[in-house]
PyMOL Python script that loads the backbone (N, CA, C, O; Angstrom):
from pymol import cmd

cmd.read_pdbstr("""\
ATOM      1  N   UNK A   1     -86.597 -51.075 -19.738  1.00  0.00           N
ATOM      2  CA  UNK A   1     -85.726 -51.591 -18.659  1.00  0.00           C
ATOM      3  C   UNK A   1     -85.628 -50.541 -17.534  1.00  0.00           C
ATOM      4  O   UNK A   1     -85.582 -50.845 -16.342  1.00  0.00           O
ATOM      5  N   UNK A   2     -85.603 -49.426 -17.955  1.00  0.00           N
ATOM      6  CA  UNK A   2     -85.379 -48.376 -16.930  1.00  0.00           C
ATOM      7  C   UNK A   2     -86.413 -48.107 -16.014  1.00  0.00           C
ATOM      8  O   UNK A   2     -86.379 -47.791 -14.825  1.00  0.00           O
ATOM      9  N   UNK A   3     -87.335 -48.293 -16.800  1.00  0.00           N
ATOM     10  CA  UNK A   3     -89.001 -47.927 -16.165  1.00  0.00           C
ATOM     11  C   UNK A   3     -89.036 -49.284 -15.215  1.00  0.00           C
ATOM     12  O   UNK A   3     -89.208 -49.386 -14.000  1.00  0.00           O
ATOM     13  N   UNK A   4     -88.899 -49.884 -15.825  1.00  0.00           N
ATOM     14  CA  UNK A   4     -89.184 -51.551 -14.601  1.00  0.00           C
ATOM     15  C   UNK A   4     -88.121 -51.339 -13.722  1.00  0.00           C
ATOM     16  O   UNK A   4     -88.575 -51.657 -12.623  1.00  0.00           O
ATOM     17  N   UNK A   5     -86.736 -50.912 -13.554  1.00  0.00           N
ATOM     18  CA  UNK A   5     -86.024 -50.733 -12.628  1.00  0.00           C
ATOM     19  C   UNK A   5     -86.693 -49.607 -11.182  1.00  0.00           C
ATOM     20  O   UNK A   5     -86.667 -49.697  -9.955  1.00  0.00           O
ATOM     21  N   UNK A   6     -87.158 -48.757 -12.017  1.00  0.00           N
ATOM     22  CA  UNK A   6     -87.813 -47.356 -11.011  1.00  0.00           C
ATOM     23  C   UNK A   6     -88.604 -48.119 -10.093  1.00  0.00           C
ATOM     24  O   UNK A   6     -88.423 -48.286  -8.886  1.00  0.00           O
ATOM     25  N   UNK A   7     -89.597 -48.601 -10.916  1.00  0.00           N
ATOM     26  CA  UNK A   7     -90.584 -49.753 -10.401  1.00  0.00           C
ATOM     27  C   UNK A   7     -89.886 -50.882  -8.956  1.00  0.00           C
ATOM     28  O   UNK A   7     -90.366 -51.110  -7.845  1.00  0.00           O
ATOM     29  N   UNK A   8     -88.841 -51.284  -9.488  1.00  0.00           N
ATOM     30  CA  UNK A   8     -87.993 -52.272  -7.709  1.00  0.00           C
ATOM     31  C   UNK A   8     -86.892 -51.754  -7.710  1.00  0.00           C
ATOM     32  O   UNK A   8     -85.948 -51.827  -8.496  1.00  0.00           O
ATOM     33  N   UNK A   9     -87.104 -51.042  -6.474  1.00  0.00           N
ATOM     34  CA  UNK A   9     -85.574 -50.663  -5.634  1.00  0.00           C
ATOM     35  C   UNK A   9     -84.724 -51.499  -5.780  1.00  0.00           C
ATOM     36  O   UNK A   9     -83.605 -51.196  -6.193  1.00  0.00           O
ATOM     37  N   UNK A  10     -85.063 -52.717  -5.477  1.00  0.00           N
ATOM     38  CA  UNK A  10     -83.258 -53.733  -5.091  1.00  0.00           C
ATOM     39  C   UNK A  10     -83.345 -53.766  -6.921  1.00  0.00           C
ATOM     40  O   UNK A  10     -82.246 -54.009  -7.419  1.00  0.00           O
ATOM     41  N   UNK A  11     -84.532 -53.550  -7.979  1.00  0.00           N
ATOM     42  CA  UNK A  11     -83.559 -53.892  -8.963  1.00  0.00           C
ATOM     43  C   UNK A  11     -82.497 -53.353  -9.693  1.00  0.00           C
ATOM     44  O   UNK A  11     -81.838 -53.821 -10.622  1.00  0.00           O
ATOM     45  N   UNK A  12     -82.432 -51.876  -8.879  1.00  0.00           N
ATOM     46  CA  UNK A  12     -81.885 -50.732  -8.879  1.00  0.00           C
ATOM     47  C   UNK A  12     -80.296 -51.393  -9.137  1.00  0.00           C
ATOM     48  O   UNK A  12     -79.645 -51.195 -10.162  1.00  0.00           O
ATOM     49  N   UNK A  13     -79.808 -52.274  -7.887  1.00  0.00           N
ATOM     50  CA  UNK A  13     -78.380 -52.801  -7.854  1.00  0.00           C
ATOM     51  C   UNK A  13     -78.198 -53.914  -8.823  1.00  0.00           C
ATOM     52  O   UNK A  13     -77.009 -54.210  -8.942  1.00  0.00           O
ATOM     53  N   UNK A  14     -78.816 -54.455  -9.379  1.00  0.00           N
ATOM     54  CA  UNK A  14     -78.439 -55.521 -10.226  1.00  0.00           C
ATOM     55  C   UNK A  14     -78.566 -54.650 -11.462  1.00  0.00           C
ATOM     56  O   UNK A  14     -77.637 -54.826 -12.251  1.00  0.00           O
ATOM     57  N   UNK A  15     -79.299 -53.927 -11.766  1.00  0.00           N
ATOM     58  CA  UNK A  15     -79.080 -52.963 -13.235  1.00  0.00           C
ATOM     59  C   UNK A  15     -77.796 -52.741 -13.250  1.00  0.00           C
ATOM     60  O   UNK A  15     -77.088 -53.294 -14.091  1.00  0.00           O
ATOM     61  N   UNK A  16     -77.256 -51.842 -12.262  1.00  0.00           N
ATOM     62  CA  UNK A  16     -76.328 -51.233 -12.245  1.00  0.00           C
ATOM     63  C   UNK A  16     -74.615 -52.242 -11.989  1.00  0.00           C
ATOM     64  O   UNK A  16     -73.545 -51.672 -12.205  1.00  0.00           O
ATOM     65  N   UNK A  17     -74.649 -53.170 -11.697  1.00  0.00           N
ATOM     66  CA  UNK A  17     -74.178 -54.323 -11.962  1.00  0.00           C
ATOM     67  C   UNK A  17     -74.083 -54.943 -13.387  1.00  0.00           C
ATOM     68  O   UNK A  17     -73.011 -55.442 -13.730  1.00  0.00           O
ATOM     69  N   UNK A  18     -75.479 -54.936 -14.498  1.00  0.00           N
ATOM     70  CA  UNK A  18     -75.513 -55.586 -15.595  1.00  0.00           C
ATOM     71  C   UNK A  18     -74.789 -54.808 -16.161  1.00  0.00           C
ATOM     72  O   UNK A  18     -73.819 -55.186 -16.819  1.00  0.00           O
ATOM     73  N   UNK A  19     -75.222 -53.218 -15.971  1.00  0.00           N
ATOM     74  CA  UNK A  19     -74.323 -52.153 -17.019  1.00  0.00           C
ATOM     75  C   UNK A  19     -72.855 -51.994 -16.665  1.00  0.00           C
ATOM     76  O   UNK A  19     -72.103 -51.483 -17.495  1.00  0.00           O
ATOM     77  N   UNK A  20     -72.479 -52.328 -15.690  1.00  0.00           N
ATOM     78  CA  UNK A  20     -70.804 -52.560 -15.261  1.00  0.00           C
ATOM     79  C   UNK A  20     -70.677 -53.773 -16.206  1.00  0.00           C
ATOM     80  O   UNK A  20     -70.210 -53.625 -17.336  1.00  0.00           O
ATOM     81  N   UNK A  21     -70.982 -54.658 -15.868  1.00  0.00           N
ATOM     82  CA  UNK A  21     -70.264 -55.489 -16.839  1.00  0.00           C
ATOM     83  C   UNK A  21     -70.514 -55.695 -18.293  1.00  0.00           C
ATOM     84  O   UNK A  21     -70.169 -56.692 -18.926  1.00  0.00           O
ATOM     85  N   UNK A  22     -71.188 -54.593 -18.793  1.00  0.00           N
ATOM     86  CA  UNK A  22     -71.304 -54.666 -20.036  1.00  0.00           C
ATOM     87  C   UNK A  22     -70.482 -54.056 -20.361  1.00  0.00           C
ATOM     88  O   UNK A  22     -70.274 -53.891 -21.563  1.00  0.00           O
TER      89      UNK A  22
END
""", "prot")
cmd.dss("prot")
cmd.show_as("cartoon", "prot")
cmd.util.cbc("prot")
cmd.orient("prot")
């Protein structure tokens, strides 16, 4: 998950979004 995040910038904000609401 982390590696595919590095990989897309904008997915940068929705990660960090999923892990808030976890």
């Amino acid at each position: 998950m982390v590696l595919r995040v590095k990989k897309d910038g904008h997915s940068k904000t929705a990660l960090k979004h999923n892990v808030r609401s976890k």
